[in-house]
BAPA-314144 format. One record per residue (C-alpha): residue number from 1; residue in one letter; x, y, z. Coordinates in steps of 0.05 Angstrom, whole numbers. Layout:
N
<r nr="NUM" rest="A" x="X" y="Y" z="Z"/>
...
//
This chain:
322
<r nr="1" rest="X" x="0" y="0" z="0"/>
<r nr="2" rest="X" x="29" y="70" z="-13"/>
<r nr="3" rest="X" x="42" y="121" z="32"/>
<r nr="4" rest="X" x="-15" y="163" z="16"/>
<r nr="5" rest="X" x="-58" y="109" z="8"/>
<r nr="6" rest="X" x="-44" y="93" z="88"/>
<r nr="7" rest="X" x="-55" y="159" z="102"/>
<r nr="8" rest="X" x="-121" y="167" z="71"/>
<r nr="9" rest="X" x="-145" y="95" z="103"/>
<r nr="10" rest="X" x="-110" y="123" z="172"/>
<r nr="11" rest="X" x="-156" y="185" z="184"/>
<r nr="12" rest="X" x="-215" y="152" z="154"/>
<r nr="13" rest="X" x="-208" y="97" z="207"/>
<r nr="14" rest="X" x="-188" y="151" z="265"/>
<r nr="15" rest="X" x="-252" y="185" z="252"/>
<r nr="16" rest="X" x="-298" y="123" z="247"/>
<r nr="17" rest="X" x="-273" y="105" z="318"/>
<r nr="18" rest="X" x="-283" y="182" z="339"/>
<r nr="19" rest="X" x="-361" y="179" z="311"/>
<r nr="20" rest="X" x="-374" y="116" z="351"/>
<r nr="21" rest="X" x="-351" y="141" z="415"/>
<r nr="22" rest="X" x="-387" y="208" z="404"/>
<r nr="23" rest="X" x="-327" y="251" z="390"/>
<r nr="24" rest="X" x="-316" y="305" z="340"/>
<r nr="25" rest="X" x="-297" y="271" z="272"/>
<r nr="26" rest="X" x="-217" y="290" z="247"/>
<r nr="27" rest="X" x="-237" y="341" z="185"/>
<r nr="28" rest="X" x="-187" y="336" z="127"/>
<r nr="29" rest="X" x="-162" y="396" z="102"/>
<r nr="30" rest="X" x="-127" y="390" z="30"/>
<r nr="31" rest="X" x="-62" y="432" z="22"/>
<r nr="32" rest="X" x="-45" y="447" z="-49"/>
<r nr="33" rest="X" x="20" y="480" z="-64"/>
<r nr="34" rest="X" x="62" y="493" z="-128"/>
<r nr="35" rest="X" x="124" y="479" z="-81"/>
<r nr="36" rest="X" x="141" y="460" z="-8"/>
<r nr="37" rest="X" x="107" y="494" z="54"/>
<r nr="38" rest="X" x="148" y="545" z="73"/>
<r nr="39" rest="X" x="185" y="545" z="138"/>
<r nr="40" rest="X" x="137" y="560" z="192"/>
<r nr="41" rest="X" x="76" y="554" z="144"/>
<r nr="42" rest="X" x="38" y="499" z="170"/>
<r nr="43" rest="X" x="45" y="520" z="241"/>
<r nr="44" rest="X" x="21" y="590" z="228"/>
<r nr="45" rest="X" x="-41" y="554" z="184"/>
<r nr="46" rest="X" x="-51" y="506" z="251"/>
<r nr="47" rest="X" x="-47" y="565" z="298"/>
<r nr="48" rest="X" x="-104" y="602" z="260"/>
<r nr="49" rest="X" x="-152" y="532" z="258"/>
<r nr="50" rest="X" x="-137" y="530" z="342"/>
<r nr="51" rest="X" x="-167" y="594" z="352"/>
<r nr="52" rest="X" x="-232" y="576" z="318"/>
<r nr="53" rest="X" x="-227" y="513" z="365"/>
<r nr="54" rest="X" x="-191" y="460" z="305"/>
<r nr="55" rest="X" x="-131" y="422" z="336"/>
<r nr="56" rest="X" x="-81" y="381" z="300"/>
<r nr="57" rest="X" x="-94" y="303" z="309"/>
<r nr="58" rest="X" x="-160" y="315" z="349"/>
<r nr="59" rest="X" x="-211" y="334" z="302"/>
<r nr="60" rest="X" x="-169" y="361" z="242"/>
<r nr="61" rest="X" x="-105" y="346" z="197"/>
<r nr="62" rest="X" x="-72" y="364" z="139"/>
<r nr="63" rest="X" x="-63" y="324" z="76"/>
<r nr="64" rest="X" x="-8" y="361" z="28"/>
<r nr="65" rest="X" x="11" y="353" z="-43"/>
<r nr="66" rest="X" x="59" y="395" z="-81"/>
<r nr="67" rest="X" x="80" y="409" z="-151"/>
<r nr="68" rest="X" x="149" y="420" z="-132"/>
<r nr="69" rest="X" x="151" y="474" z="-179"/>
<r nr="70" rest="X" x="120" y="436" z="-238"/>
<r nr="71" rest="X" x="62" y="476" z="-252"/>
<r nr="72" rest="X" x="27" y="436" z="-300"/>
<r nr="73" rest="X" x="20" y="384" z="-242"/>
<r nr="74" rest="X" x="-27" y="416" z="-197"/>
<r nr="75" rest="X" x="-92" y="411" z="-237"/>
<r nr="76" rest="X" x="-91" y="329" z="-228"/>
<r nr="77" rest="X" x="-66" y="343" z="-156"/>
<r nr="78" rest="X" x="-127" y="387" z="-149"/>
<r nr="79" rest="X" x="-163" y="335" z="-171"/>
<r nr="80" rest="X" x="-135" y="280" z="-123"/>
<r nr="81" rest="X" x="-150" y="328" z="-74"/>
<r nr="82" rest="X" x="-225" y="335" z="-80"/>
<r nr="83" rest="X" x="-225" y="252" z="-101"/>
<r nr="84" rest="X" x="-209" y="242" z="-24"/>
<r nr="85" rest="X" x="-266" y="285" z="-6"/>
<r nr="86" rest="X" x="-230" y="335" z="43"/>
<r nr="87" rest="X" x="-271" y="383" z="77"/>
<r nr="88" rest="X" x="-232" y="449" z="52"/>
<r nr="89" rest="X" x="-183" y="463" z="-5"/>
<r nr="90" rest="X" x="-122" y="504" z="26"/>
<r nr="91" rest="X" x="-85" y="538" z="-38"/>
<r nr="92" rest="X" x="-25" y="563" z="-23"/>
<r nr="93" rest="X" x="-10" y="608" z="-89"/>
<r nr="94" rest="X" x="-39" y="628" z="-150"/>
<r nr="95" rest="X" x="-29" y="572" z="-193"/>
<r nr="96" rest="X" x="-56" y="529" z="-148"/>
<r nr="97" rest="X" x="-110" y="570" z="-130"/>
<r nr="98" rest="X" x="-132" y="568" z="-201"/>
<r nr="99" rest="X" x="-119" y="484" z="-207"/>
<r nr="100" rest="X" x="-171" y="477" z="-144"/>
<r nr="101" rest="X" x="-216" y="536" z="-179"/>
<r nr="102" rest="X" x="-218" y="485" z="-246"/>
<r nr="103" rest="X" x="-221" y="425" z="-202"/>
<r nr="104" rest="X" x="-287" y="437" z="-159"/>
<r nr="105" rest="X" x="-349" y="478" z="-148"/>
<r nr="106" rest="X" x="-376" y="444" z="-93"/>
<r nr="107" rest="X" x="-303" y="441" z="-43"/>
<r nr="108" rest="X" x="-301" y="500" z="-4"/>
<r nr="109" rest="X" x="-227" y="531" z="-21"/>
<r nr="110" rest="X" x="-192" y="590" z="18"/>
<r nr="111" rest="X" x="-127" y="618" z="-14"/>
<r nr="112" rest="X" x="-75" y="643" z="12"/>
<r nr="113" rest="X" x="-34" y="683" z="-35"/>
<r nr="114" rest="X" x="-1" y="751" z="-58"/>
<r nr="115" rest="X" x="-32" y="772" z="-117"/>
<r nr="116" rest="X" x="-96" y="808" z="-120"/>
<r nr="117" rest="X" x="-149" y="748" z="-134"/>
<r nr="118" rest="X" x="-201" y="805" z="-169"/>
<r nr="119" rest="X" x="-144" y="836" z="-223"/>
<r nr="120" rest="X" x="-122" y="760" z="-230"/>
<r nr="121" rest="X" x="-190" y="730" z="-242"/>
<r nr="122" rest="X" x="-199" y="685" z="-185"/>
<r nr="123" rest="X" x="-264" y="721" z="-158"/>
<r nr="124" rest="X" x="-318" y="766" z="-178"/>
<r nr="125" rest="X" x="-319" y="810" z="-123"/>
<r nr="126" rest="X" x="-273" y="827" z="-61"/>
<r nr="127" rest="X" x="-336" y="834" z="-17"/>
<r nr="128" rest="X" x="-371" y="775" z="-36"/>
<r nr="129" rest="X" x="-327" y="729" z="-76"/>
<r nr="130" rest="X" x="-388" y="689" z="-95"/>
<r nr="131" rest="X" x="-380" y="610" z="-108"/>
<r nr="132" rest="X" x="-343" y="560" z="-68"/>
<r nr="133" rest="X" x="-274" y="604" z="-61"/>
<r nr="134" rest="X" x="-254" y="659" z="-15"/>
<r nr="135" rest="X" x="-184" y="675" z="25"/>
<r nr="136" rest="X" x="-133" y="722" z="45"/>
<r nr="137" rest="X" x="-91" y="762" z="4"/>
<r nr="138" rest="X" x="-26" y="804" z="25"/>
<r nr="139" rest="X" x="-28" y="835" z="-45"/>
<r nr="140" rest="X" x="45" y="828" z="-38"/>
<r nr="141" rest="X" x="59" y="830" z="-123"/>
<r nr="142" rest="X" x="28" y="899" z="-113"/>
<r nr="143" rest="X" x="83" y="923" z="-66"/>
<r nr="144" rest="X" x="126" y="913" z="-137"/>
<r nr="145" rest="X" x="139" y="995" z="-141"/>
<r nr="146" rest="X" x="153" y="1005" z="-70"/>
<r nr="147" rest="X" x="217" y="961" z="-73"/>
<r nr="148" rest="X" x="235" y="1002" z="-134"/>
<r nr="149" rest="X" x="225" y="1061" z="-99"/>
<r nr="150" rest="X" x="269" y="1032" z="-30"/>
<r nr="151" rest="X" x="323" y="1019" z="-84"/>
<r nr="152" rest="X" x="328" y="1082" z="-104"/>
<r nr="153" rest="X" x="327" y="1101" z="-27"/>
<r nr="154" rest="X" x="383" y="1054" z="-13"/>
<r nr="155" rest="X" x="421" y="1065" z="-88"/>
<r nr="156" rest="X" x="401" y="1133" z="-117"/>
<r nr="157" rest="X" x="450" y="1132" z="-166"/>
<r nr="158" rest="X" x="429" y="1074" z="-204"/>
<r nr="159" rest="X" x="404" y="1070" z="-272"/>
<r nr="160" rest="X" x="379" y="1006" z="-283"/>
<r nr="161" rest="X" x="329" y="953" z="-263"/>
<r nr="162" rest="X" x="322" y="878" z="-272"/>
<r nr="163" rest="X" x="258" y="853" z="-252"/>
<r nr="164" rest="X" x="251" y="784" z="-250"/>
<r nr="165" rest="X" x="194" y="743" z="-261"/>
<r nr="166" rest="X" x="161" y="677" z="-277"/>
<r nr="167" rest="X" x="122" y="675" z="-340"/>
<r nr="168" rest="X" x="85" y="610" z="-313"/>
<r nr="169" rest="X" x="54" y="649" z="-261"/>
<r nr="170" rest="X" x="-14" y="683" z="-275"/>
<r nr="171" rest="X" x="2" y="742" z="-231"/>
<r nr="172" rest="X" x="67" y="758" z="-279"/>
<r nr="173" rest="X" x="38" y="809" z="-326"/>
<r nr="174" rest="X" x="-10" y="842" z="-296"/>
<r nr="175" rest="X" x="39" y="876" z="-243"/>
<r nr="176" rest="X" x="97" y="895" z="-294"/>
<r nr="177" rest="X" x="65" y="962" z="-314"/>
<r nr="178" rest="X" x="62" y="991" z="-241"/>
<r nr="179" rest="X" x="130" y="965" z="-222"/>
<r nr="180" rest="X" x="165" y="993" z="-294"/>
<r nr="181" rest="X" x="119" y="1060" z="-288"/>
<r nr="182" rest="X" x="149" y="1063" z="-213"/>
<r nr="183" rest="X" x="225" y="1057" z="-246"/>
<r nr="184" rest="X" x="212" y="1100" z="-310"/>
<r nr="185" rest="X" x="191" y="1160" z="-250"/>
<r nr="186" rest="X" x="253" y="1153" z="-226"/>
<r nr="187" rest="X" x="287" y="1156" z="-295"/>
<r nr="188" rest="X" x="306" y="1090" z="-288"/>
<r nr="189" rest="X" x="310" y="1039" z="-342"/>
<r nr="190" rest="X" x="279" y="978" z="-329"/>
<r nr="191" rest="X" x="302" y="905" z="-360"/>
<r nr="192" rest="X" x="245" y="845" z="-361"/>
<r nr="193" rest="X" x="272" y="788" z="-339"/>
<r nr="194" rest="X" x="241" y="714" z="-339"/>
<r nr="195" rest="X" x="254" y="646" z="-304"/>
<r nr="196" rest="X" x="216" y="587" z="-306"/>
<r nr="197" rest="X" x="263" y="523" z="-277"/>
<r nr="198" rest="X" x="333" y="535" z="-240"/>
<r nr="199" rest="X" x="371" y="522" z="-309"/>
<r nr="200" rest="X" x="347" y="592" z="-326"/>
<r nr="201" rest="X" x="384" y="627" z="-281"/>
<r nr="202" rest="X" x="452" y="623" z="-301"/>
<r nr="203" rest="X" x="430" y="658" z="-374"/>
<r nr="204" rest="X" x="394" y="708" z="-332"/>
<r nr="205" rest="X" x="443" y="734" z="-288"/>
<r nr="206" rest="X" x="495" y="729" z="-360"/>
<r nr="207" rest="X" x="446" y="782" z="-380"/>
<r nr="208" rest="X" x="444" y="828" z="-322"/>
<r nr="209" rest="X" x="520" y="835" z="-337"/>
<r nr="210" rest="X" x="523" y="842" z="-403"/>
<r nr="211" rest="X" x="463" y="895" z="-393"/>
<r nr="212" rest="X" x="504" y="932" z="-331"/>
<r nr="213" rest="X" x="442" y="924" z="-291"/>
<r nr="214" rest="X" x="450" y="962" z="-226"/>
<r nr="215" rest="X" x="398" y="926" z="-187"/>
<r nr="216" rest="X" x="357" y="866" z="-188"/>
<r nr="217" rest="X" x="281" y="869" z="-158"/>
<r nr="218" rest="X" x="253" y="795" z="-158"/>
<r nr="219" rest="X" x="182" y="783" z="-163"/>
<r nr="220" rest="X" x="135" y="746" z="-119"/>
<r nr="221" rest="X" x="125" y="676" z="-142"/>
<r nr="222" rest="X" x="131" y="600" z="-105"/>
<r nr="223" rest="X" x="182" y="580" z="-159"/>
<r nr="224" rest="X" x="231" y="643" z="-144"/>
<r nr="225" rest="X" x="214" y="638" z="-73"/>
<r nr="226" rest="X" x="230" y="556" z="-59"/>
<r nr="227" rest="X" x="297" y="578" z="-107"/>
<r nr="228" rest="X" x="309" y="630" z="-52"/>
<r nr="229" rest="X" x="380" y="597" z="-46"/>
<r nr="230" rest="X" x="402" y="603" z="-109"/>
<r nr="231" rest="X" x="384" y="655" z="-120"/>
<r nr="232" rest="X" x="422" y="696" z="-63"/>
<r nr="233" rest="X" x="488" y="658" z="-86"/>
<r nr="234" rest="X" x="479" y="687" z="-152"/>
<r nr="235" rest="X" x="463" y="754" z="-137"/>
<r nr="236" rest="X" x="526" y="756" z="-90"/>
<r nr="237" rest="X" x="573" y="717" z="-145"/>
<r nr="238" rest="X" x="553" y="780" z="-189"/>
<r nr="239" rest="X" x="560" y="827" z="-139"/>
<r nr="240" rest="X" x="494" y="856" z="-158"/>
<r nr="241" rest="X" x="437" y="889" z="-102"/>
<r nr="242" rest="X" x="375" y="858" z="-101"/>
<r nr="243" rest="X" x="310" y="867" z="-54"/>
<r nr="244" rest="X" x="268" y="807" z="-50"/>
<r nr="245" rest="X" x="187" y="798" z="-42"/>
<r nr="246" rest="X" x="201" y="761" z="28"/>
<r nr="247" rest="X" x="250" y="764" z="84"/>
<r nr="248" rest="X" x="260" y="688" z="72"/>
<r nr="249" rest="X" x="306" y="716" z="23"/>
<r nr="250" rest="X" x="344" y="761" z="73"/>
<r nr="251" rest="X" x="348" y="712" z="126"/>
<r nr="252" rest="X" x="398" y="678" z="78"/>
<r nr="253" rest="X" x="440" y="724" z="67"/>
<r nr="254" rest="X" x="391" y="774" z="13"/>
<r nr="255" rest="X" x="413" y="855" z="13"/>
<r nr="256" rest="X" x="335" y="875" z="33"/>
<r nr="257" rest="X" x="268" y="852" z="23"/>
<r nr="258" rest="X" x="205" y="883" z="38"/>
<r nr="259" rest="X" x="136" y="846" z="36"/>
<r nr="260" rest="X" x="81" y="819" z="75"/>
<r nr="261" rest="X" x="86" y="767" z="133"/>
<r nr="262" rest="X" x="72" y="705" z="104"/>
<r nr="263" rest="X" x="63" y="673" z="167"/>
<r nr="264" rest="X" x="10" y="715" z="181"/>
<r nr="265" rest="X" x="-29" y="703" z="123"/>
<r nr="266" rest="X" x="-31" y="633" z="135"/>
<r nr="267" rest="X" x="-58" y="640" z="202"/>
<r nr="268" rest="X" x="-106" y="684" z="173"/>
<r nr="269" rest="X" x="-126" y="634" z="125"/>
<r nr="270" rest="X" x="-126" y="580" z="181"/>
<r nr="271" rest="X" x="-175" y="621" z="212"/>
<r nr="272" rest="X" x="-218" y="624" z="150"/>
<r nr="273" rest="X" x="-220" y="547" z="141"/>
<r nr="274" rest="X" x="-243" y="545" z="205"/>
<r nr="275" rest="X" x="-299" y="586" z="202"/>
<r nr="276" rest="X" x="-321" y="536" z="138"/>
<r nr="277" rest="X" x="-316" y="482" z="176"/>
<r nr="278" rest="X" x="-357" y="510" z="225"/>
<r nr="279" rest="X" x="-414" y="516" z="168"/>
<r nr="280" rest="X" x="-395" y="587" z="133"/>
<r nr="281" rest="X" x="-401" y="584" z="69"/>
<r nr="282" rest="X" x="-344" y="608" z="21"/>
<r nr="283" rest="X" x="-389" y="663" z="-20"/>
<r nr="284" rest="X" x="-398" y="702" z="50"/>
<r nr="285" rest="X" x="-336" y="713" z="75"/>
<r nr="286" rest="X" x="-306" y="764" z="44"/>
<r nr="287" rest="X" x="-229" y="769" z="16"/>
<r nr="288" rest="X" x="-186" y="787" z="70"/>
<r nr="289" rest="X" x="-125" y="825" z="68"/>
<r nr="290" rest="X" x="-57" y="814" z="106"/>
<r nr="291" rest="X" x="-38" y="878" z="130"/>
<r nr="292" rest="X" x="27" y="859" z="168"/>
<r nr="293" rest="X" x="90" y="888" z="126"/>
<r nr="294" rest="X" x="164" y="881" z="144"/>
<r nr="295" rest="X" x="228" y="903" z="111"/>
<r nr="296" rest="X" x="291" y="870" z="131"/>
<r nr="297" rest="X" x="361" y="891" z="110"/>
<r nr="298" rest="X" x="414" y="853" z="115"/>
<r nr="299" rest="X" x="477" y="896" z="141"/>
<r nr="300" rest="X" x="535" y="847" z="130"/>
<r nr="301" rest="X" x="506" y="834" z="65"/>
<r nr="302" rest="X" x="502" y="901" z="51"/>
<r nr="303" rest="X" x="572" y="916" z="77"/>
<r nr="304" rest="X" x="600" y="857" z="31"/>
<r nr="305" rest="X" x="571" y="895" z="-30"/>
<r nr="306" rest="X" x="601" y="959" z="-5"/>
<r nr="307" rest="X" x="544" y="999" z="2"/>
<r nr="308" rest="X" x="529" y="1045" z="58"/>
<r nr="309" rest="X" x="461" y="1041" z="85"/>
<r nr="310" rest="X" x="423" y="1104" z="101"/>
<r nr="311" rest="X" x="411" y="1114" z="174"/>
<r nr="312" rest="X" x="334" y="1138" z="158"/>
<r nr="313" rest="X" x="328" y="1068" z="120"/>
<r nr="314" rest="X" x="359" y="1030" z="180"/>
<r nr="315" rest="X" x="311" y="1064" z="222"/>
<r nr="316" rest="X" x="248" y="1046" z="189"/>
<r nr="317" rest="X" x="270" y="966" z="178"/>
<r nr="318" rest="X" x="231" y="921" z="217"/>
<r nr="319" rest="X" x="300" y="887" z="229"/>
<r nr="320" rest="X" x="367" y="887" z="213"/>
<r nr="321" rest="X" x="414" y="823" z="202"/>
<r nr="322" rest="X" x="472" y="837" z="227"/>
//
């Protein structure tokens, strides 16, 4: 028998013997993701099901699949999802927000992701998102011109922008005009660049030289993001500043990033699936939005590239790395 297979048999069994000695039945919750949980994720989603009176192993769990990064996966996922009849659909980015959207219209789904689900086409209305979806968003692809505008802040002498993006990733082109208009006010020049598997890099970073880009702004998406790694080693090989969409990315040795806590938009959503559990329906709870925003430099990083850090900018960082 496979793993998952076991699994599945597992909590059906734990909540037959629940019924028949007249305790709460263990809800399955279904956790799509184009990539891994990130670290802390599942705890923060846990934390936000506890306070609506859901705790882990007693009457709720959490069954995960992941694309690991292979978008064109998560549709039959989706589907493997709702074919084990879990109570909610947790979707942990826009792709896979849009695989459960295709999958079901009866599974209650809550998102949890950075794009604006309205501009993106994931509901009708912020208010009353109508159907079986609703979520939280930290509309953290919209905060696109503000790291533009902190790298000017932090670099006012530079010239020109990479942004980088994944094509794959229905949030990609809708944000580009606000970030570029944000670059092109600051009569700054800004390069598109695109990245859809870890063998892209090296040709994009072979272009930021060749180009004498000044600064690199990297998009929100769960491929970039899970490729955090790499992509901090490459941005230090070139010697080239970037700010980041999370501080997952400074925490490993990124210049800066400024976005919104993605630990609290997962407890946000945990909060949500609650509340459908407890018998609210998708269509009335309107689409929240994560207001928690950090920006973390990195000082040694920042020291490494030679550049001298404003002591206005240290003073409004959430945190610096020392």
């Amino acid at each position: 028998m496979r793993r998952r297979d076991f699994i599945t048999v597992l909590a059906g069994a734990t909540a037959w013997v629940a019924t028949a000695r007249g305790q709460e039945p263990l809800r399955v919750i279904g956790y799509l993701g184009a990539s891994d949980a990130w670290p802390g994720e599942t705890a923060a989603v846990y934390q936000g099901l506890r306070e609506t009176g859901f705790v882990e192993g007693k009457n709720v769990s959490i069954e995960f699949r992941n694309a690991d990064n292979h978008y064109d996966r998560l549709p039959s996922l989706a589907a493997e999802l709702v074919g084990r009849n879990v109570s909610v659909l947790l979707a942990a980015d826009v792709p896979s927000a849009f695989a459960a959207k295709a999958a079901t219209k009866t599974t209650p789904i809550v998102f949890a992701i950075g794009a604006d689900p309205l501009k993106v086409g994931l509901v009708e209305s912020l208010s009353r998102p109508n159907g079986n979806l609703t979520g939280v968003t930290f509309f953290l692809t919209v905060l696109g011109p503000k790291r533009v505008e902190l790298l000017h802040e932090l670099l006012p002498a530079i010239k020109t922008i990479a942004l980088l993006g994944n094509p794959a990733n229905a949030n990609f082109q809708p944000d580009v005009p606000d970030i570029r208009g944000a670059a092109e006010a600051l009569g700054q020049r800004l390069d598109m660049l695109t990245a859809s598997t870890e063998s892209d890099f090296a040709a994009v970073f072979a272009t930021m030289v060749q180009h004498r880009v000044d600064a690199l702004v990297v998009m929100a998406d769960p491929f970039l993001i899970d490729r955090r790694k790499q992509l901090v080693e490459l941005a230090a090989r070139h010697a080239i500043p970037a700010i980041y969409p999370t501080r997952l990315f400074a925490d490993l040795g990124g210049l800066m990033s400024y976005g919104s806590s993605i630990l609290d938009l997962e407890k946000q959503a945990g909060i949500y699936i609650g509340k459908i559990l407890k018998g609210a329906r998708p269509a009335d709870l309107p689409i929240q939005q994560s207001t928690k925003v950090e920006m973390v430099i990195n000082l040694k990083t920042a020291k490494g590239l030679g550049i001298t850090v404003p002591p206005e900018l240290l003073a409004r960082a959430d945190e610096v790395i020392e």
